[in-house]
N, C-alpha and C positions, 0 to 999 in steps of 0.2 A: 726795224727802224723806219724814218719815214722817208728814204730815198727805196725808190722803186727799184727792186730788186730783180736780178735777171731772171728768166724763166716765170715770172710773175706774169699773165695778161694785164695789157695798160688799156683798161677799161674808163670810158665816160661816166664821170659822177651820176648824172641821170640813168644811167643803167641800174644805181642800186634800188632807187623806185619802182621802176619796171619790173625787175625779177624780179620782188615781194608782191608784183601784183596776181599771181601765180594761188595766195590764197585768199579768195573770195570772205570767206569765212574767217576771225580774228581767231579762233580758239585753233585751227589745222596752224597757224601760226607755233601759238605755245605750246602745241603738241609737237613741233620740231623741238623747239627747244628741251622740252623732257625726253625725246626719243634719244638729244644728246647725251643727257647725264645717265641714262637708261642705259647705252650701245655698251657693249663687252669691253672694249678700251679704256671705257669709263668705269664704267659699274657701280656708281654711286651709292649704297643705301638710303639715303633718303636727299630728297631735293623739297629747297623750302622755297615756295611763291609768297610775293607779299604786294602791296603797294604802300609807299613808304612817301613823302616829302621831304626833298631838299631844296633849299634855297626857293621857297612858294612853287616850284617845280612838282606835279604829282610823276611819281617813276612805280617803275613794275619792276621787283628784286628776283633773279632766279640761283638759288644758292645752293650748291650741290655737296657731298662729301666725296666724289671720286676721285679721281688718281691725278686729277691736276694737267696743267701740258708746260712743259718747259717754252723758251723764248721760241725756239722756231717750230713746236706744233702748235702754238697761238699764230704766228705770222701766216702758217697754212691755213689755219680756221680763219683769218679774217681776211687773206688775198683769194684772188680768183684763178683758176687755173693750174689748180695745186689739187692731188689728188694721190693717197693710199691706192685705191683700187684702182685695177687694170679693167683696159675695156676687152671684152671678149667675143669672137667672130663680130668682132667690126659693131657689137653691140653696145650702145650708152646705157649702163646702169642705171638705175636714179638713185641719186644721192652720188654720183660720181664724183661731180665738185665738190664735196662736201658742202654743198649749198645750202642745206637744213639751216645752219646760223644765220647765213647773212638773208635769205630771204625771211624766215624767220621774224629776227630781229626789226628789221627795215619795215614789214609789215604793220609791229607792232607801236613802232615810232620813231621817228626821225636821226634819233643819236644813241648810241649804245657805249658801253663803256666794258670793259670784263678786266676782269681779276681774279687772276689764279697763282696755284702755290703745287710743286709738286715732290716739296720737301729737303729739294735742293736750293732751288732759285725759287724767286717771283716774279711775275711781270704783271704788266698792264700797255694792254692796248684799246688806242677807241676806231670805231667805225661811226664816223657822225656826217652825216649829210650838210649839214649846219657847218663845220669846218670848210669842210668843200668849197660850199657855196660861199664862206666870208675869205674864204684863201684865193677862189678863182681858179680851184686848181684846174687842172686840163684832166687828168689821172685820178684815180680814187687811190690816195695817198694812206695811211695806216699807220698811225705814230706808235713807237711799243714804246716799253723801255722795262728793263730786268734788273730788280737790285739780287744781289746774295745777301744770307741773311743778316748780314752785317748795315745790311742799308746802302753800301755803297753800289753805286752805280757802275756796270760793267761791261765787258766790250768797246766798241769804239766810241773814246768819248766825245767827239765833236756829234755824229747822230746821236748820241745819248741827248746827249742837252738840248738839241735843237725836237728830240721826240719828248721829251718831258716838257718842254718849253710850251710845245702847240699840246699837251694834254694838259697842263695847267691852266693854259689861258682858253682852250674851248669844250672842256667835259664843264662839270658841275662842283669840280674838287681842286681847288684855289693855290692849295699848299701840298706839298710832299705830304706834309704829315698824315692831312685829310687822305691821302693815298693809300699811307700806309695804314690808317685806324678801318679803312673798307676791308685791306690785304688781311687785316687781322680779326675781320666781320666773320673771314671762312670759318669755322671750328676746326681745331686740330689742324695737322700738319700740312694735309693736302686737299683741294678741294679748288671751286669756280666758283665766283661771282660775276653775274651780269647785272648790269642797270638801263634800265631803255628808258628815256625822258624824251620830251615834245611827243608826244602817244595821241595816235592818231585823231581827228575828231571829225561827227559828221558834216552833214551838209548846211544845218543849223548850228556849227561851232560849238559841238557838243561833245563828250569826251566818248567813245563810243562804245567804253565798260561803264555798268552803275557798280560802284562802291558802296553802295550806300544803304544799297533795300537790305542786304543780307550783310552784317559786317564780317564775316566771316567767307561768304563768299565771291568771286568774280562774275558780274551778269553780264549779260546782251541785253541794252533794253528792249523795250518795245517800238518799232518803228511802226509810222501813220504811213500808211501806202496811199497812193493817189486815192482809191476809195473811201480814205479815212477809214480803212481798218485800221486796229491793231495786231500786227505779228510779228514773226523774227525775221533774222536776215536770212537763216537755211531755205535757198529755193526748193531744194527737190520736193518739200512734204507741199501739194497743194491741197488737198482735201483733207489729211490726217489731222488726230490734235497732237500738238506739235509736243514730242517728249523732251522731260528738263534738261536732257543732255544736249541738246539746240542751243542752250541759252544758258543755262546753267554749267560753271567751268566745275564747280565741286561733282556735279552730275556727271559730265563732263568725261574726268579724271577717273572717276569708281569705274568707268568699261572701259578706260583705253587700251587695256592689255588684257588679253586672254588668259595670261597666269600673272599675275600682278609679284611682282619680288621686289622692286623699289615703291620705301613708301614717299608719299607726297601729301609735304604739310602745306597748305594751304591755307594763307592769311594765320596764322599759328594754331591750327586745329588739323588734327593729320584728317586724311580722307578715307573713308571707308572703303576701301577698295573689295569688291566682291570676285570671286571666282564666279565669270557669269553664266559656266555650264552649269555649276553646281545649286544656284540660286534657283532654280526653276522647281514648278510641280509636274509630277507626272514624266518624270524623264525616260525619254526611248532613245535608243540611236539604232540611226541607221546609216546607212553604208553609200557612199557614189561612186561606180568603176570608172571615170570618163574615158571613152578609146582612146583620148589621144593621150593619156600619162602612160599607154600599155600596160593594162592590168594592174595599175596601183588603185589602192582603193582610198578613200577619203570619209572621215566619220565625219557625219552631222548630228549633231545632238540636237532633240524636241523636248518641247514642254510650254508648260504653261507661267507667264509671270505673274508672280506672285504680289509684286510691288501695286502694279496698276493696269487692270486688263486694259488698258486703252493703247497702250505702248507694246505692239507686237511687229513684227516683221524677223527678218535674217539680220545677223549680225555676220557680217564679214572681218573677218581676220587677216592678218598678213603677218609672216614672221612673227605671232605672239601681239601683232599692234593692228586695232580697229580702224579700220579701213571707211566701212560703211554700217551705219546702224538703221535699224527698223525698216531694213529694204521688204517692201511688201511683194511676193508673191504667189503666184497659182491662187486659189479661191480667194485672199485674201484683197485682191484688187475689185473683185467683184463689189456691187456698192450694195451686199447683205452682209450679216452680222458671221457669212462663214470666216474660219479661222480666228478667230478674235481670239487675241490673248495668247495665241502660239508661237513661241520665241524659238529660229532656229539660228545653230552656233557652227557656221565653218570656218576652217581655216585653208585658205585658198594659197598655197603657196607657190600654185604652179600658174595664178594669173599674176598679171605685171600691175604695180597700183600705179597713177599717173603723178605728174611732179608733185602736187602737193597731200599725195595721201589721203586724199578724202574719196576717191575713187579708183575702178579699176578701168584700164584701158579696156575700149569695146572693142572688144575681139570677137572671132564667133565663139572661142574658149569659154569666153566670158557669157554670151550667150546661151551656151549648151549650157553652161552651170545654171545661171537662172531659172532656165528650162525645167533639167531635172531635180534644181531644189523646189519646184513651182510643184510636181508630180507628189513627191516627197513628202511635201508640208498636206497636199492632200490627202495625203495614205496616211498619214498621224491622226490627223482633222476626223476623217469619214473614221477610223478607228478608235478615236478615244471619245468620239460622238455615241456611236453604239456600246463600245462598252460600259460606258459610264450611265447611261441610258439604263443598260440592263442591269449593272450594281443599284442606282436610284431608279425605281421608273417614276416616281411620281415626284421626282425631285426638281428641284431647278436645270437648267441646260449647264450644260460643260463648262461653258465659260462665267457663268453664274456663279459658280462654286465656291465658295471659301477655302485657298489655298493657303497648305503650308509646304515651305521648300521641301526637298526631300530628304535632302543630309545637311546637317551645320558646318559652315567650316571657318576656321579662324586661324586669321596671321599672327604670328608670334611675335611679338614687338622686339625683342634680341637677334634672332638669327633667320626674320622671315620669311620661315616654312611654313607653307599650311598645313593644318593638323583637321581633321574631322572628327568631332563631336556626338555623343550618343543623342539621339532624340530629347526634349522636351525641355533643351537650358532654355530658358526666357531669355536672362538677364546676364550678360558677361558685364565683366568690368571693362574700365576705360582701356587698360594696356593690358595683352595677356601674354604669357610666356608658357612654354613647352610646358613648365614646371607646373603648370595647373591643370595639367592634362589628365580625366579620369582613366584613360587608358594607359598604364602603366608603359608598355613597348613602346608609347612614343611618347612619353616623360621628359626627354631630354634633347636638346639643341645640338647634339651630335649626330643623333638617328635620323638617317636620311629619309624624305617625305615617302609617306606611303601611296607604292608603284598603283598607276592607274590598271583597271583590266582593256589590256589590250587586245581586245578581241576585234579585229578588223574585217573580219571573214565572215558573218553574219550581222545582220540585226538584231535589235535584242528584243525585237516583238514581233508576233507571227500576225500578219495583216486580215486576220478572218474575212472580214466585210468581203473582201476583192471576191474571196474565194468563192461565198456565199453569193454574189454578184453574177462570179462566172456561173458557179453553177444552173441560177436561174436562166442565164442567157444560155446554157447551154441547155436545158430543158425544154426550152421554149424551140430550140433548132431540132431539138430531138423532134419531137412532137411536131413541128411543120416539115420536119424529114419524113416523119412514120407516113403523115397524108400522101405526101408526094409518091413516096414507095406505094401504098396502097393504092393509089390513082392508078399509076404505073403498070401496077401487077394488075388492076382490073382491065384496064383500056387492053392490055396484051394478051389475056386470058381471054378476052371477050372476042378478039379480032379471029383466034382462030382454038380448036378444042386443045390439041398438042400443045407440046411449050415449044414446036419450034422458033415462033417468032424471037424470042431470047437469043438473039444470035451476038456477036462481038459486036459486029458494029453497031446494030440496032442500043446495046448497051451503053456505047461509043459515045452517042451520039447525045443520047438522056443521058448520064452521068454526069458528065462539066454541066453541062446547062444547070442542073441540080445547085451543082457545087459553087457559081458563080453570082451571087446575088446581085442585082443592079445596084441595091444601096452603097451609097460612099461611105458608110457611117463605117469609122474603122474597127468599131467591137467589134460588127461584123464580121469584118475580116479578117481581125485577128482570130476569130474562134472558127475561120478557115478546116483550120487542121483537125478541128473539133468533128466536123460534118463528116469528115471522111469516116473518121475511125467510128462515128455512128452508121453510117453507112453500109460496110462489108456486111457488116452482120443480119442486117434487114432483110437483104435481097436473096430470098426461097428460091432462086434457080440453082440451077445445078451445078459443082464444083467450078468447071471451068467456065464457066460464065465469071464466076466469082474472081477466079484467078484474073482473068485479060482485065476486068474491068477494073479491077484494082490497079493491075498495072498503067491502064491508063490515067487511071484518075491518079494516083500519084506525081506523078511529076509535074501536072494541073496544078493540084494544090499549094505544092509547092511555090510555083513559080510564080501564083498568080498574087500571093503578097508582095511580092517583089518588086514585079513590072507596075501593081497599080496602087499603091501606097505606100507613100515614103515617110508618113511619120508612122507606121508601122516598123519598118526596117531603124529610125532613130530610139524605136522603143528597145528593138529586139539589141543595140550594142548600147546606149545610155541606160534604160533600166535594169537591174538586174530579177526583178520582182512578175515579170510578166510569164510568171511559174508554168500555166497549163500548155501556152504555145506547143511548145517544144516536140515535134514526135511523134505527131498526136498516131500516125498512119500505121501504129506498132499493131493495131489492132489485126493486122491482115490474117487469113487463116492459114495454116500448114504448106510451104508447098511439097506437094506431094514424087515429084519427080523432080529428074536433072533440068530437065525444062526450063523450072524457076532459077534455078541458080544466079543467073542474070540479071533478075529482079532484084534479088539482096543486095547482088552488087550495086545495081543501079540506085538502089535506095540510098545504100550507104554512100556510095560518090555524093551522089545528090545533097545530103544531109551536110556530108563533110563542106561543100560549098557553100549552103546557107550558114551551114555557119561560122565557120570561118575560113575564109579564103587566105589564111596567109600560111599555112605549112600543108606539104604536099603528105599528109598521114597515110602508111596503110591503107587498103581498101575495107580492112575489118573491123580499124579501131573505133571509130564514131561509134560501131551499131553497139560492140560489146563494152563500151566503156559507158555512152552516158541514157540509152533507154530503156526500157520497163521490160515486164516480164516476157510478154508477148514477143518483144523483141527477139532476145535472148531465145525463145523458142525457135523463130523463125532462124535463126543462127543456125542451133543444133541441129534441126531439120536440114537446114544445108551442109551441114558439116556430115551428117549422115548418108546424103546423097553421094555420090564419088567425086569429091572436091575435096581435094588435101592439098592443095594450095591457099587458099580460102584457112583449114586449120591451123594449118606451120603461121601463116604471117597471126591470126590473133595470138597464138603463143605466142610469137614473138613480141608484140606491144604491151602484152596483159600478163601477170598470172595465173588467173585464176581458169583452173582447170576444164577441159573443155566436156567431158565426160555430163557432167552435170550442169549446164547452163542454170536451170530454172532455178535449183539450190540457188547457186551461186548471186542468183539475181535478187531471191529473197532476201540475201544478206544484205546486196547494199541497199536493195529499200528499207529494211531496218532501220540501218544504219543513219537515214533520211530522217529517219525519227517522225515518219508521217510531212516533214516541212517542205515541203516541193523546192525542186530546186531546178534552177536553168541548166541547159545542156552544156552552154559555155562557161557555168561554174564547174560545171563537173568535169567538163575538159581541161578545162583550168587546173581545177584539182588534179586530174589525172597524169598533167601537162608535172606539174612538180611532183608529183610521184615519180615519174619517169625519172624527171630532172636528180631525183636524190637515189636513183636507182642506179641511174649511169655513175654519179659521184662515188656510191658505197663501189660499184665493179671497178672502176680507176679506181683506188684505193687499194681493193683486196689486189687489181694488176700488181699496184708497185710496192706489197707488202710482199706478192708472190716473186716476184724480179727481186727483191733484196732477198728472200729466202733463199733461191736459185743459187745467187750467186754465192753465198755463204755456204749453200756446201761442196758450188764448186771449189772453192779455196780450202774448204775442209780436206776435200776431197784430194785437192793438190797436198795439201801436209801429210797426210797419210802415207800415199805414193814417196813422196822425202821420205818419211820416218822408216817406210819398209826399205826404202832402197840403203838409208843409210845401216838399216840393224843389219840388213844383209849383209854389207860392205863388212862392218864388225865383226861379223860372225866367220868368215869369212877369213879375214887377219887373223882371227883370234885361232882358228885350228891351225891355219898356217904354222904360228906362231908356236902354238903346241907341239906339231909333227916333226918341223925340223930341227928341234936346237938338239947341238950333242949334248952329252950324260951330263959333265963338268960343269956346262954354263946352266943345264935343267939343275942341279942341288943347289947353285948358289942361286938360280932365280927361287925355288923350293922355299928356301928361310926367306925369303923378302913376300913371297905367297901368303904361308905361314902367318908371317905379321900383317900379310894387306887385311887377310881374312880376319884374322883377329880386329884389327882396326874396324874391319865393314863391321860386325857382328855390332860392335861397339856402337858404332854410327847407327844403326840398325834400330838397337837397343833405346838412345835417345830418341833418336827420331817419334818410337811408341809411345816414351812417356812425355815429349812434348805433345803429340795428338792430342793425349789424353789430356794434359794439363789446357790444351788448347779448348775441346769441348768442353769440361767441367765448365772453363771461364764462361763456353758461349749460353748454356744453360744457366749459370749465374747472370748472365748481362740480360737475358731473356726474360726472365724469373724477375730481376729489379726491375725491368720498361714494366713489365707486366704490374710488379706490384707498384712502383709509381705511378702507371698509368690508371690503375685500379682506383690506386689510394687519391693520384690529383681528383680523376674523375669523381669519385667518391664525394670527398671534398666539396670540389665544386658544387657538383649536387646538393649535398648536404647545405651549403651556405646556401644557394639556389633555393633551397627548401626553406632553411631556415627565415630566409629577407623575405619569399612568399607569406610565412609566415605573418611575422614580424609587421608587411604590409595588412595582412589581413587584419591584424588584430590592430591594427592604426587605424584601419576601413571600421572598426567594429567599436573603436574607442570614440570615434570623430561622429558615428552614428547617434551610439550612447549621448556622446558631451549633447548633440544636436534635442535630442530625443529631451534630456536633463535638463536641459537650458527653457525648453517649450516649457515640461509640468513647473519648474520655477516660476516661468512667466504666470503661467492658469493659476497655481497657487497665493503669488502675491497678488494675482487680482480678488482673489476668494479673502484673503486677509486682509486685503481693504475692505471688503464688502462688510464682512464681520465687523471689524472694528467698528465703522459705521451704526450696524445695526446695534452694536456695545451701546454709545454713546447714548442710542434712541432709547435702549430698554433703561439705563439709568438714568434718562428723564423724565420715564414714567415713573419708574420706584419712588422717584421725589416725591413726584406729584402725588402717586399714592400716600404717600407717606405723609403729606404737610393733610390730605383731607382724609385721617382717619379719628382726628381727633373729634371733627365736627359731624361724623357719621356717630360718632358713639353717643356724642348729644343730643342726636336726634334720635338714637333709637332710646334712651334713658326716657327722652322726652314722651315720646308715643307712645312707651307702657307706664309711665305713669299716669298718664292724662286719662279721664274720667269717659265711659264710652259714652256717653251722652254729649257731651262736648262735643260739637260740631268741629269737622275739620277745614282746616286751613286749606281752600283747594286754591289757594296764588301760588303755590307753593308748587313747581315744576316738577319736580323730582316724585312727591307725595303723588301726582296723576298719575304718572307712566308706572311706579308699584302698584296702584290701582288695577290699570289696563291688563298691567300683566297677573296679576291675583284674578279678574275675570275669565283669563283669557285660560290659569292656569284648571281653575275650577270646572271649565266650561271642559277640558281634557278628564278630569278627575270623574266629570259624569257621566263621560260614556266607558269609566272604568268600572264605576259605583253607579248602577240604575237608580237605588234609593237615595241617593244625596239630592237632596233639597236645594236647588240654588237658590232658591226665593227667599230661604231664612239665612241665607251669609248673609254677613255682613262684613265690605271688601275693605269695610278701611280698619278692621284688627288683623291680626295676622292669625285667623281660625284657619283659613285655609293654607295656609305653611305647614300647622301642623299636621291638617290631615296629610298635604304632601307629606312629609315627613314618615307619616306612619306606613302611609303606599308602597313609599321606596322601601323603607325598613321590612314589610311585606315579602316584596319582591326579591331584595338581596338576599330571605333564609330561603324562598322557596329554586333562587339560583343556587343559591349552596348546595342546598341538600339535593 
């Protein structure tokens, strides 16, 4: 009602301004309000947007099909201070107040109105600013009021009247009725309508959506900035071309949701809602560990858009709702054409988004993410640059390309699910249903969507470039290694004939210097670990030269990442891709005596630290869980030394048998499948190996504790059962030895009959068994053949509807295939016809001039050859021309024919034609 209710905050009307100033942006507005009919308490199927007029008032309509809210969860959505969710360690949620409505709302215009139904009752309450301000009130007041379906008004009637009274006289709806004909705008039983009028306008009293470029959809126009430009009101794009989801609300809406399940009709045309991982070309994913979610991983999906390469950057997600779109980073912000056109898709559900959802709070969380989506989006980029390159080389560049998405997918207008589509539909109709599905198993609005592969544990593409990268930088260090060794061994060889100058510390002393480059450049120092393990093997002195200088040089190398580069150390825990780092020092050779033992150790400590410092491992596990073969060797050699403490503990971490290291290591580089992987994956790995190793021992413990004790118990019945036959056996000779003669005959005859009796008992007992097995082999025998025959059955119908389908597939082909030659055919019988019509115009015509051919040839044999001919006479030429032209043929068939004694205007040469041919036809013959 509209007296202020206890536990309610009594807030300043001017506060409902304020809060709504919270989105800068009008569209983060109407995306609260869809986020409402969207949230799980609602779950509306579809929500219709419109803008409507009433009373010369333009209003914005948001009308949902959800679940409605009865009288007091409207009073919650439109007071302040009211809230579902609990705060946690002293944390504010967002969206705590349930403030989505009212800032919302307030944003979009001055007065709002709702109506809802939730099958019981109905209500209406308004939040208008406009009330306020003509009431004076002191408090943001909230008039409801609830009929039952009867229309009558209920609750207490004095606020009843006094909240219907101030909703009549300050919404837009004059009478009850007009109340009720909105109440009955919802479709069906339950559902929300809101109405927002006085809608905001600019600083020129301008309305600040155009209606009117697109009738169908919601704009932002173009605002004149002091430079007289024109562009939108979205600050963050300042150099990009600004994409239609800026401005455009239809745009808008198609990415607000990661998986879109509510559809949204807009202006009365529903909106295309895309799955916008699936829209893309060329799709990879790849993987993000951030330290601080502890080993959870997070996919990101890449690719290319398809729509419009101008529109690229990261789409941020939150709970399934787009947080941030076309955030550009790593090469992408550079001002060349890298990354163009690269859409990458996370959903970030462990950063916080801030009050209005259009961003995430700057955390350094938030930070790190950008970071390593900036990394990310490069290893896509520099990868499908080169690939694509080497499929095309003389083709256009990557982003040039003519794409199409990679998979189709379509919402089912009944129960929508998305369904995925074979290659190459074009053209879908306007509404599609399960039921058009060419894929049979997902035919039908029952069958639940088919599961994504969840594979979070890899990438799905193997980054070559990096590799090929390291490798040359690692060539290039070989090779200014090899120099430096050469120099080395020259200046030392030179200094004296003997190798004694090669002493330790002379080694000592040139080794780091080597290892240590001045460059800041951090390749360099990542391929650190690279040097070394080029290193042992160069240096031609003698074993223990090799030994100490190793030792030395290891813990160097190590260390000296550490201390002097720290987005080195941010590589090694946010990437998980920086494959060669890891190890590199395995390369060491044999150690040959107990000596070394301390070395492994120290190696392994060492290792266990860099890389991860939070559990105190073993001294064994690092080496034999996640390095190369060499490693492994260097184990067995120490395991062969006399150290059997060193063996016991890697048994204990690992299984794999210590006898054969080098095997063993074979296997898991196998197993690697050639894909490099980091140490901290594989400790990782190794880390839930463990974990499910310990589970399966607790399990067999309390499968072996519940055995135990079961035959302790056994064990105890047994003990009873012997102690009691005892007892029995026991009485029973008693009972035997002593009776006198008299009382043993009369027990005798009652014996007599017990026996008989048992025998008897005896007897049944056999042929119940018996009757009892038969049954159980008959009940065996029916599962069996019931099970046989359903299954059968089943099958058989299974087969049959297989069938049944196929020859549907083969009928629909046919009809398709019949339908075509009908088309080709009745175009052919037109064509005919046609040509009908022409050939019996000629016939006519022949027809009407053969009377007057026959009079001109009567004429021309009778006339006298002397008679000069008529040459006006058109027709009479061209017989001429052609009798010349026939005669002038005739003479190079007949040498002796005389043309100079023809004469062309009789028909002499027809007949010799004549006789030619007749010539020629017997000598064809015969």
């Amino acid at each position: 009602g509209i007296m202020q209710t206890q536990g309610f905050v009594a807030l300043c009307p001017k506060f409902l301004h304020t809060n709504s100033t919270s989105h800068t942006w009008p569209f983060s507005a109407i995306a609260e309000l869809i986020d409402n009919a969207y949230d799980p308490d609602v779950s509306a199927k579809q929500i219709w947007i419109d803008k409507t007029v009433i009373n010369d008032n333009i209003c914005l309509t948001f009308t949902d099909n959800g679940n409605g809210m009865n009288s007091e969860k409207l009073h919650k959505m439109l007071s302040f201070g009211f809230s579902e969710k609990s705060v946690m360690n002293g944390r504010v949620p967002v969206g705590l107040y349930g403030n989505g409505f009212k800032s919302g709302s307030m944003r979009l215009g001055k007065d709002a109105i709702v109506f809802t139904k939730n099958g019981d009752t109905m209500s209406v309450g308004l939040l208008s600013q406009t009330f306020l301000e003509v009431t004076k009130a002191e408090h943001v007041m909230v008039p409801i009021v609830t009929f039952t379906n009867q229309h009558i008004l209920s609750d207490d009637p004095a606020e009843s009247r006094n909240s219907l009274k101030a909703i009549l006289t300050h919404s837009l709806f004059s009478t009850e009725e007009k109340l009720l004909a909105e109440l009955d705008a919802i479709i069906g039983k339950k559902g929300t309508r809101i109405i927002i009028w006085n809608l905001r306008k600019d600083k020129n009293n301008k309305p600040e959506f155009d209606f009117d470029k697109d009738k169908y959809d919601i704009r932002i126009p173009e605002d004149l900035d002091e430079t007289g430009k024109r562009g939108y009101k979205k600050q963050e794009r300042l150099d990009q071309i600004v994409p239609e989801s800026d401005y455009s609300l239809r745009a808008y809406c198609s990415i607000l949701y990661l998986k879109p399940t509510m559809q949204i009709i807009l202006r009365g045309q529903k909106v295309k809602t895309q799955l916008v991982s699936k829209s893309l070309a060329f799709i990879e994913r790849d993987i993000y560990r951030p330290k601080f979610l502890n080993a959870k991983t997070v996919r990101i999906t890449f690719g290319f858009n398809c729509r419009n390469k101008d529109h690229y950057g990261i789409m941020m997600y939150h709970k399934n709702r787009l947080i941030k779109a076309y955030e550009r980073v790593g090469c992408q912000l550079k001002a060349n054409n890298m990354g163009v056109g690269v859409v990458g898709i996370i959903e970030c559900n462990f950063l916080k988004p801030t009050h209005n959802k259009q961003d995430f709070d700057y955390t350094n969380e938030y930070r790190l993410t950008i970071a390593a989506l900036g990394e990310k989006l490069n290893d896509y980029w520099n990868e499908m640059k080169t690939k694509k390159n080497e499929e095309y080389p003389l083709a256009l560049p990557v982003e040039e390309i003519q794409k199409q998405p990679d998979q189709t997918w379509v919402q089912c207008d009944a129960c929508l699910k998305w369904r995925k589509l074979p290659d190459g539909i074009e053209q879908l109709p306007e509404k599609w249903y399960c039921t058009l599905n060419p894929d049979p198993q997902f035919r039908n609005c029952n069958v639940p969507e088919e599961p994504e592969d969840d594979d979070l544990i890899h990438p799905t593409y193997e980054k070559t470039y990096k590799k090929k990268d390291r490798e040359k930088l690692k060539r290039r260090l070989e090779y200014s290694h090899q120099m430096n060794n050469e120099i080395f061994l020259k200046t030392s060889v030179s200094s004296s004939k003997d190798f004694k100058p090669f002493s330790p510390p002379n080694a000592k002393e040139a080794l780091p210097r080597i290892l240590i480059p001045k460059s800041s450049d951090a390749a360099v120092r990542r391929s650190l670990p690279i040097l070394i393990k080029v290193s042992s093997p160069h240096l031609d002195a003698d074993s223990s030269l090799k030994r100490r200088a190793q030792s030395s040089a290891v813990p160097v190398s190590l260390k000296t990442p550490r201390v002097s580069d720290k987005t080195f150390n941010n590589h090694e825990e946010e990437d998980d891709d920086e494959d060669v780092i890891i190890l590199e020092e395995s390369s060491t050779p044999k150690p040959s005596a107990d000596a070394d033992a301390s070395v492994v150790k120290m190696e392994c400590i060492n290792l266990d630290q860099e890389e991860k410092q939070k559990e105190n491992t073993p001294v064994g596990e690092p080496c034999t869980a996640s390095t190369s073969e060499a490693k492994s060797d260097q184990l067995s050699s120490a395991t062969q030394t006399e150290l059997p403490n060193l063996v016991v503990k890697k048994e204990e971490v690992e299984d794999i048998p210590v006898q054969t290291p080098g095997e063993e290591m074979e296997k898991e580089e196998h197993k690697v499948n050639g894909v490099p992987e980091t140490a901290v994956e594989m400790e990782n790995e190794l880390k839930n190996q463990l974990q499910l190793l310990s589970e399966e021992k607790e399990m067999y413990q309390s499968k072996c504790e519940a055995l135990t004790k079961q035959v302790e118990t056994l064990e105890q019945q047994l003990l009873e059962m012997n102690n009691k036959y005892v007892k029995k056996e026991m009485c029973h000779q008693a009972t035997e030895t002593e009776p006198s003669f008299g009382e043993g005959n009369a027990e005798g005859r009652s014996l007599a009959e017990v026996t008989a009796l048992y025998e008897q008992a005896l007897g049944e007992i056999a042929t119940l068994r018996e009757q009892c097995s038969t049954l159980q082999n008959l009940k065996t025998e029916c599962s069996k053949c019931a099970d046989g025959e359903s299954r059968s059955e089943v099958d058989e119908i299974a087969v049959q509807l297989d069938d049944v389908f196929r020859q549907l597939d083969k009928c629909t082909i046919e009809r398709d295939r019949y339908k075509s030659e009908i088309e080709v055919l009745e175009v052919e019988k037109n064509q005919m016809a046609c040509q009908c019509e022409e050939l019996k115009a000629e016939l006519a015509q022949l027809k009407a001039s053969i009377p007057q051919a026959v009079a001109r040839a009567n004429d021309s044999t009778t006339s006298n050859v002397e008679d000069s001919v008529n040459f006006s006479d058109g027709e009479s030429l061209k017989l001429r021309s052609l009798r010349v032209n026939v005669g002038q043929l005739l003479a190079t068939i007949m040498p002796d024919l005389d043309l100079q004694q023809v004469n062309y205007d009789i028909d002499v040469v027809d007949e010799i034609l004549g006789q030619v041919v007749e010539q020629m036809h017997e000598i064809s013959s015969t």
